[in-house]
C-alpha positions as CSV (number, residue, x, y, z in Angstrom):
1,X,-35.0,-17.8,-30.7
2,X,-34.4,-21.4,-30.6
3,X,-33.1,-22.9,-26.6
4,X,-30.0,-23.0,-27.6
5,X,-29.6,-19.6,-28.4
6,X,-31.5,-18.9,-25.5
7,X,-29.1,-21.1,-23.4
8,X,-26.1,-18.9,-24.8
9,X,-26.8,-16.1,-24.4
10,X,-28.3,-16.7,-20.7
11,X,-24.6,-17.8,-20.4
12,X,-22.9,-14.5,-22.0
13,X,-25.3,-12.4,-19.6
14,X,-24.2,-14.2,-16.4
15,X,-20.6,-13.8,-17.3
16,X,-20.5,-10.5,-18.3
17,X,-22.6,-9.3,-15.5
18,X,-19.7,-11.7,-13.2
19,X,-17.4,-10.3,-14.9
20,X,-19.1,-6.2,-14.3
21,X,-19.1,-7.3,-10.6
22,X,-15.6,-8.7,-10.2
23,X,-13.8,-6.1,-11.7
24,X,-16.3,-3.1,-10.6
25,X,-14.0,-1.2,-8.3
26,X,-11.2,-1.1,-11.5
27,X,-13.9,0.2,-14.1
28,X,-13.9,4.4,-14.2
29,X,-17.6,4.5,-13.8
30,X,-18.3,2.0,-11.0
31,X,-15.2,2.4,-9.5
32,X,-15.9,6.1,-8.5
33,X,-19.3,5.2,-7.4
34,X,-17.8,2.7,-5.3
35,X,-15.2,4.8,-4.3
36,X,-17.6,7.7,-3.2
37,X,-20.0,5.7,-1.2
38,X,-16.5,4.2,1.0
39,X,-14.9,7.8,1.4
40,X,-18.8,8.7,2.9
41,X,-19.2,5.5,4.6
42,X,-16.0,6.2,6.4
43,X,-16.2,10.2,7.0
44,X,-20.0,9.5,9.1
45,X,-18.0,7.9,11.8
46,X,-14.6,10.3,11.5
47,X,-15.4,13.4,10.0
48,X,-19.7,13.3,10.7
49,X,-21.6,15.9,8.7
50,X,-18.8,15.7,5.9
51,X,-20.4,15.0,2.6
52,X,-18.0,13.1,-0.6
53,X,-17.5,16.1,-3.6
54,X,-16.7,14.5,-6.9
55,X,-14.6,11.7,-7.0
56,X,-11.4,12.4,-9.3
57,X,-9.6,9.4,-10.6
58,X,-5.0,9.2,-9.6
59,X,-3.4,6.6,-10.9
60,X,-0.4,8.0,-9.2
61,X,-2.4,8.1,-6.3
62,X,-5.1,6.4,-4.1
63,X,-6.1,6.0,-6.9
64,X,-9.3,7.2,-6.3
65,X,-9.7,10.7,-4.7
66,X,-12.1,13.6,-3.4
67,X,-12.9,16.9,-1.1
68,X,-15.0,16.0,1.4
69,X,-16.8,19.4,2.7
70,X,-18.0,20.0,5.9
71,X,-21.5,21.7,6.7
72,X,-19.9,24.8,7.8
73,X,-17.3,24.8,4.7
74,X,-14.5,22.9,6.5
75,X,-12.7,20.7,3.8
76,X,-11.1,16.9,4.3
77,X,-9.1,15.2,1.6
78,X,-9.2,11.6,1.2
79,X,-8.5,8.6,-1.2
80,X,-9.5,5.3,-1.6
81,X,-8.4,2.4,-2.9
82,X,-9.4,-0.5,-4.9
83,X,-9.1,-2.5,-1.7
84,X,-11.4,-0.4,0.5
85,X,-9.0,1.4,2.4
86,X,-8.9,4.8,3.3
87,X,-6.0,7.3,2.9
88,X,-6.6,10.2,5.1
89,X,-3.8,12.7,5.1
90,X,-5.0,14.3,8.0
91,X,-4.9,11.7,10.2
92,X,-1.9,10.3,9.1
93,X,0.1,13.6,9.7
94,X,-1.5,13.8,13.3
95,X,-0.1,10.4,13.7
96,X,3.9,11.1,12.1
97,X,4.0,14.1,14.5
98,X,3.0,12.5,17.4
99,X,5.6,9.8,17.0
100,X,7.9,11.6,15.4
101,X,7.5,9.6,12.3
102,X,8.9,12.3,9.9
103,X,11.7,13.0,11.7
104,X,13.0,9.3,12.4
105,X,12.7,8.6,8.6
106,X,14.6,11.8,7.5
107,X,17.3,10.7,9.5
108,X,17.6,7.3,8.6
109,X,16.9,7.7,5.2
110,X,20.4,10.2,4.9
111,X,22.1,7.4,7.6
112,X,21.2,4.0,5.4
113,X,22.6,4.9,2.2
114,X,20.6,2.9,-0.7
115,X,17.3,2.2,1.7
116,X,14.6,4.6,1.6
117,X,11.6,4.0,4.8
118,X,8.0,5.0,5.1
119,X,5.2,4.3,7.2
120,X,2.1,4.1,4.8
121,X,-0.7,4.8,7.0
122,X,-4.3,3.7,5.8
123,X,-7.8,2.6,7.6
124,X,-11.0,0.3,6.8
125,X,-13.6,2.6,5.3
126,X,-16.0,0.2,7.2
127,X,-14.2,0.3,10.6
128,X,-12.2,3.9,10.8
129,X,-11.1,2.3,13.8
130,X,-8.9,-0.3,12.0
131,X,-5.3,0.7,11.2
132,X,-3.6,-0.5,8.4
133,X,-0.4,0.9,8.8
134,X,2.5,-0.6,6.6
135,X,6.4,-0.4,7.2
136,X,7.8,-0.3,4.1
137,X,11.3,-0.2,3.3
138,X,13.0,-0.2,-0.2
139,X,16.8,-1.2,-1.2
140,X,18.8,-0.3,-3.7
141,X,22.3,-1.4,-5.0
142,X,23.7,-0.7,-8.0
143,X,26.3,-3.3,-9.8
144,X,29.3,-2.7,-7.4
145,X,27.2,-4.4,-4.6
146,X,27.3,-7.9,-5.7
147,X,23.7,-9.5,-6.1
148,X,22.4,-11.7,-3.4
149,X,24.2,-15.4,-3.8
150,X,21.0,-16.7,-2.7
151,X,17.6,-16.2,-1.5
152,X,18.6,-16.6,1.8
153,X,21.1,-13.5,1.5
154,X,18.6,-11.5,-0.1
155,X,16.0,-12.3,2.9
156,X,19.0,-11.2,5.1
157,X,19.4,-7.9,3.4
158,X,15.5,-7.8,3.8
159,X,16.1,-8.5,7.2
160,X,18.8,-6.2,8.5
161,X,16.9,-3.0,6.5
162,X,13.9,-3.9,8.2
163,X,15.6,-4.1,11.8
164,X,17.1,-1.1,10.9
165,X,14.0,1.2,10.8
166,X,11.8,-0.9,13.2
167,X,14.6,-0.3,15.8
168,X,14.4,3.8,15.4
169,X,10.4,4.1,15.5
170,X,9.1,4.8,19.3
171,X,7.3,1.9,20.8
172,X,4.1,3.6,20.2
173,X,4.4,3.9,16.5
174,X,5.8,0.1,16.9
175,X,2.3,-1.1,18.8
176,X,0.7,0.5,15.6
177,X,2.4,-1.0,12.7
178,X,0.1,-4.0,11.4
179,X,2.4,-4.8,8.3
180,X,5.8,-5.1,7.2
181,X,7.4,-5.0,3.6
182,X,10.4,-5.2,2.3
183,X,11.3,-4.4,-1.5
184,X,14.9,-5.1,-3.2
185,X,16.3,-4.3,-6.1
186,X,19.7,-4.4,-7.9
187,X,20.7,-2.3,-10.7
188,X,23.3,-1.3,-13.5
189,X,24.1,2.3,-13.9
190,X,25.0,1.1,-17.9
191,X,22.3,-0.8,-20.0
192,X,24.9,-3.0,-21.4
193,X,26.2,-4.3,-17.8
194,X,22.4,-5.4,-16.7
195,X,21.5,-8.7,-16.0
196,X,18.2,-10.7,-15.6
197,X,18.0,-10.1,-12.1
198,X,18.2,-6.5,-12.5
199,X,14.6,-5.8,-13.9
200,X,12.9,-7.4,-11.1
201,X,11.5,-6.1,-7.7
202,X,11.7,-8.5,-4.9
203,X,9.1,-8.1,-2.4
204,X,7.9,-9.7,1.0
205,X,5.3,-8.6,3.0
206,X,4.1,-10.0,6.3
207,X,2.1,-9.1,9.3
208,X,3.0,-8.0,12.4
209,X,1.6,-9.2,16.0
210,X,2.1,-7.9,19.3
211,X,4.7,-5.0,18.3
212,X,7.3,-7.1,17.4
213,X,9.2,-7.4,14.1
214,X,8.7,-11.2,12.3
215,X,11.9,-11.7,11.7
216,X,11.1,-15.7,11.0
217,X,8.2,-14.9,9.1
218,X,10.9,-12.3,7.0
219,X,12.7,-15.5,6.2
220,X,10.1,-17.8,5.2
221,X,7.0,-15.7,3.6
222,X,6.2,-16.3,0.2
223,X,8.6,-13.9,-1.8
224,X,7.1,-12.1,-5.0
225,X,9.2,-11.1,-8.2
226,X,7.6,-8.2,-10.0
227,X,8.9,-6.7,-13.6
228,X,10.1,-3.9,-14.0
């Protein structure tokens, strides 16, 4: 094999093998592997003796998902995501109860017709300790609602749902929320009255600091526009 061939194919190696690493945690193989060694990398400091079963892949889901069992047969679910962090239901639940999480967004959620809240609570499989809990609150209007005469409205709308939720959570849960996100979207009820706006999801999400709701940062973040 002549250099240049030599050179080549040095080159196709390097890029595939770039390639293998970049995209590792997306490919079914890896990606479980991966997936497995955060889910036991993050049960040895929370749930210690806990062992990862087999890793099943959601893409409704975490999306990457397991049993983890106990020495004395006690079982834990958990997911993982591409990004490295941890779904633990049970954790999660222990937090909504002791702030009364369910019950706030039930209410709401019949109160503020055509917004729907969560809290989306997920930790660091390297640092259990981190929260990454996410306020997330989605509206919805259908063509009798007029569409946002500018971005500034929409951010408004963003805004006011926001407020809205951020208001009824306890000032524990508030002290815990690292992340806001708000998500818009306008809709026809009859394909032949849509319009270009209404196959997009508007999104902005931005951190919070020191319990309070960004409100400024609402109005300023970079807003993303996502296909339907």
């Amino acid at each position: 094999m002549n250099l240049k061939k030599r050179l080549a194919l040095g080159v196709l190696i390097s890029t595939l093998l770039a390639f293998s690493a970049y995209y590792a945690e997306y490919l079914p193989f890896t990606g479980k592997w991966i997936a497995a060694y955060r889910m036991d990398r993050y049960a040895q400091e929370q749930y210690p003796g806990f062992h990862c079963g087999k890793v099943y892949f959601n893409p409704c889901g975490a999306p990457y998902e397991a049993v983890l069992t106990g020495d004395s047969g006690q079982e834990v679910e958990l997911g993982c995501g591409y990004d490295g962090l941890i779904g633990d239901p049970l954790r999660a639940e222990r937090w909504m109860q002791n702030n009364h999480i369910s019950k706030v967004m039930w209410a709401l959620n019949r109160l503020e017709q055509g917004s729907y809240g969560n809290v989306s609570c997920q930790w660091r499989y390297d640092m259990p300790e981190r929260l990454v809990f996410v306020l997330k609150v989605q509206i919805r209007e259908p063509e009798t609602v007029p569409f946002p005469e500018s971005e500034t409205a929409l951010r408004e709308k963003m805004v006011a749902a926001l407020a809205s939720y951020w208001a009824a959570l306890p000032e524990s849960a508030q002290a815990d929320i690292t992340d806001v996100e708000a998500v818009y979207r306008h809709y026809a009820t009859k394909r032949e009255e849509q319009q270009p706006y209404d196959n997009s999801f508007y999104i902005v999400h931005v951190s919070v600091t020191n319990g309070v709701l960004p409100i400024e940062r609402i109005m300023t973040a970079a807003m993303k526009e996502e296909k339907i």
